[in-house]
N, C-alpha and C positions, 0 to 999 in steps of 0.2 A: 335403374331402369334399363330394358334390354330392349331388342330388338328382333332378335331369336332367328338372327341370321349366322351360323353355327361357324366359328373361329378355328377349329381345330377337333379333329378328335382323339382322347386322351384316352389311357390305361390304369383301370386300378391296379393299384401297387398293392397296400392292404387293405383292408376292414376290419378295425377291432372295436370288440363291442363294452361298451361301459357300462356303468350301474346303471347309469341313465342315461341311454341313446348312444352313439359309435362314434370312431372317428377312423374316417376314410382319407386315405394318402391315394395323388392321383398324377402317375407319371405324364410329362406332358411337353412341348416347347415354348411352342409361337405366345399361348398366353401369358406366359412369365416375362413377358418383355419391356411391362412397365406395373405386374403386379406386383402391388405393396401390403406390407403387413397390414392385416385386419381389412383389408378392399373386398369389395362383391364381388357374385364371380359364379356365371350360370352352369349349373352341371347336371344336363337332362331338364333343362329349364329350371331348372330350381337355386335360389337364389342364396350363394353359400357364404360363408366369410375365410376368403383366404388366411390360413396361421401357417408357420413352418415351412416358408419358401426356401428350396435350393435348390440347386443345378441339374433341371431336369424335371423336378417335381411339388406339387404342394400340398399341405393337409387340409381337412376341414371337419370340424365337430357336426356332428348331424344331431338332432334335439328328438326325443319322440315323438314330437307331432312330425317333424318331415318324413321318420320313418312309418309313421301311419300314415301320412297322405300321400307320401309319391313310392316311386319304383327304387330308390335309392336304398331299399335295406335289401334288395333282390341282388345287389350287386357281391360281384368278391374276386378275387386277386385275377388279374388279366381280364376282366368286363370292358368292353371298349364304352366310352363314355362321351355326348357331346357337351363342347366346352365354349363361352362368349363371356368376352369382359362386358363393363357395362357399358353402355354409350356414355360421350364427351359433346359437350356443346357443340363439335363443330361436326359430328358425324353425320355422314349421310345417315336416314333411317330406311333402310332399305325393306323391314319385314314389317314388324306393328309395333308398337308400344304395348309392354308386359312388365310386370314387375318381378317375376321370379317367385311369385308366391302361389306354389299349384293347388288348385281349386279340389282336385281328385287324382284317379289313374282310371283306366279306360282299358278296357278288353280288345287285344288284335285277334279281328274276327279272319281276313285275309288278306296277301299282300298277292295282288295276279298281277299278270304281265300285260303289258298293252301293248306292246311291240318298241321295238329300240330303241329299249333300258328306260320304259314307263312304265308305271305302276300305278296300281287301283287300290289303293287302302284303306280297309274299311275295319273301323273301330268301335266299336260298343261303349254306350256313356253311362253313366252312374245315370237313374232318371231325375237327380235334383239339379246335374247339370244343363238336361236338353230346353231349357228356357231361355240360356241364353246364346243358344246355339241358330245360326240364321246360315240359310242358303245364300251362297258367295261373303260370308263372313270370315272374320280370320277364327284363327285357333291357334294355341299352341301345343304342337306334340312332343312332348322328351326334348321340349326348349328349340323345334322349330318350328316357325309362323310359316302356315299352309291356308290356305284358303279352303273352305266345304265349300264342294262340289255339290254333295245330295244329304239328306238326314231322311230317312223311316225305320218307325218302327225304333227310336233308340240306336241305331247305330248310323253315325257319320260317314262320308267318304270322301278322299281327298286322292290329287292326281299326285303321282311324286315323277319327279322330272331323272333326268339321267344324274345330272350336277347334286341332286339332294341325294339320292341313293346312293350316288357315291362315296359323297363327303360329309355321310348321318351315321349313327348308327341302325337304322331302320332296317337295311338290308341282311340284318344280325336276327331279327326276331322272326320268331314262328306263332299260330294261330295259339292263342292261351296268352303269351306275354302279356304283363302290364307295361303300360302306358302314361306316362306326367300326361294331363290335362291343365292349362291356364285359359280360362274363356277369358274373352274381350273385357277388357276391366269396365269399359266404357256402357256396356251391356247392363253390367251389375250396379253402378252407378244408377242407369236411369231405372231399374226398377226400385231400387231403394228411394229416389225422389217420388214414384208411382204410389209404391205402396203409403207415405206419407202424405200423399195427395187424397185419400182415401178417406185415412184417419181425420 
């Protein structure tokens, strides 16, 4: 479980790609400070398994389906990349509860300016995600928990503060990028009890 309040931002090292699905090396510090072989381990919200830690950096096999549903096969050598271990019993939980398993990717429509160092970003959703997409709800973008502000029309928007811009890689992408999407797990839950309520 995460919280997708974003620990560091990391650099791929490589991308190489295998029969089936790649494996990405991802330079990095602060996270390696208590990661251990085979631990979780979010990158752009997606929920990886640490292999081949050393001094500086670590690997992790990516499966076809993560390279079908997120932004991680768009990546390659020098892509800045955001990075969060998982939470520990005794963490504060400062963003939302996420598991690291992205629902889709999401079209960045535009990122404007709102005056000193905020930003208006507005995202395009696949439309099987905007169900459980709700005004002042969470969300997570490329593994950080932002709140929507507005939805029409298919496309979200969310404020981004000075602290996230800074320390995301959000302020890397131009209108066209894809985007990790993880809705509210809690969202998907209750329609799955709804629609069984039905039957």
């Amino acid at each position: 479980m995460f919280t997708e309040i974003i620990e560091e931002l990391g650099t791929v090292g490589t991308v190489q790609d295998r029969t089936a699905g790649a494996r990405l090396s991802i330079q990095c510090a602060k996270v390696l400070d208590d990661l251990a072989q085979g631990a979780s381990i979010a990158v752009n919200g997606v929920c990886l398994t640490a292999m081949d830690i050393r001094d500086g950096s670590f690997s992790s096999d990516l499966a076809p389906e993560t390279l079908r549903r997120s932004n991680l096969g768009d990546l390659s050598a020098g892509s800045r990349v955001n990075l969060e271990r998982p939470v520990t019993p005794s963490s504060r939980l400062s963003g939302h509860i996420v598991q690291g398993h992205v629902d889709g990717t999401g079209e960045l429509v535009s990122m404007e300016p709102l005056g000193d160092d905020n930003w208006w970003l507005r995202v395009r959703v696949p439309p099987e995600l905007d169900r459980f997409l709700i005004y002042k709800g969470s969300i997570a973008i490329d593994g950080i928990s932002l709140t929507i502000a507005a939805i029409e029309a298919g496309v979200l928007s969310v404020t981004i503060i000075p602290h996230t811009y800074r320390n995301t890689t959000l302020g890397e992408y131009r209108p066209g990028s894809r985007l990790n999407i993880e809705c509210d797990v809690l969202a998907k839950h209750v329609e799955k009890l709804l629609l069984g309520m039905r039957d």
